[in-house]
C-alpha positions in Angstrom: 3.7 -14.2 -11.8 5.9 -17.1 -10.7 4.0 -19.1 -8.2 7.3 -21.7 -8.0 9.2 -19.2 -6.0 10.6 -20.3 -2.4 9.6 -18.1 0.8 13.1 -16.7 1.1 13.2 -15.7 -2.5 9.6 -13.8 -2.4 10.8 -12.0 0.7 14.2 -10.7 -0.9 12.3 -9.2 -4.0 9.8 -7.7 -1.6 12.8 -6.2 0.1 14.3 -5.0 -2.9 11.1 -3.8 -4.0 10.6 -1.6 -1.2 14.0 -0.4 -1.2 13.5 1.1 -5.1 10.7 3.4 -3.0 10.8 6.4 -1.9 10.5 6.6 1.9 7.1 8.3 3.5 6.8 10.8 6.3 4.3 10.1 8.9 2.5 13.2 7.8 2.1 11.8 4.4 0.8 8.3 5.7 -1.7 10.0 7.9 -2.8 12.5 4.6 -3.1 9.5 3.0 -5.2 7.6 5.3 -7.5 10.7 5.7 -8.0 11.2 2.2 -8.7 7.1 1.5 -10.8 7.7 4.9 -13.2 10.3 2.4 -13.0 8.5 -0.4 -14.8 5.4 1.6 -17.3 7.6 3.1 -18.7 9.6 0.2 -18.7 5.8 -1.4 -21.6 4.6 0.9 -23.1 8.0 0.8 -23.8 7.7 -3.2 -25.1 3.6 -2.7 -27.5 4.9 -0.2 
């Protein structure tokens, strides 16, 4: 990674970055957060 790169510059690849995605409906976010929501839970449930 190139840790000699300006502000400006860092927040114009992250902006081209995120424009090479495809976009997310709300319903896929929330899906999302539900499932990572499990995922956490049944974690502390197999350390206890």
């Amino acid at each position: 990674m190139n840790y000699k790169i300006s502000f400006q510059e860092r927040a114009k690849l992250g902006m081209e970055i995120l424009s090479k995605q495809s976009p997310v409906t709300l319903e896929k976010a929330r899906a999302q957060a539900e499932r990572l929501s499990q995922a956490s839970k049944s974690k502390v449930k197999k350390h206890l």
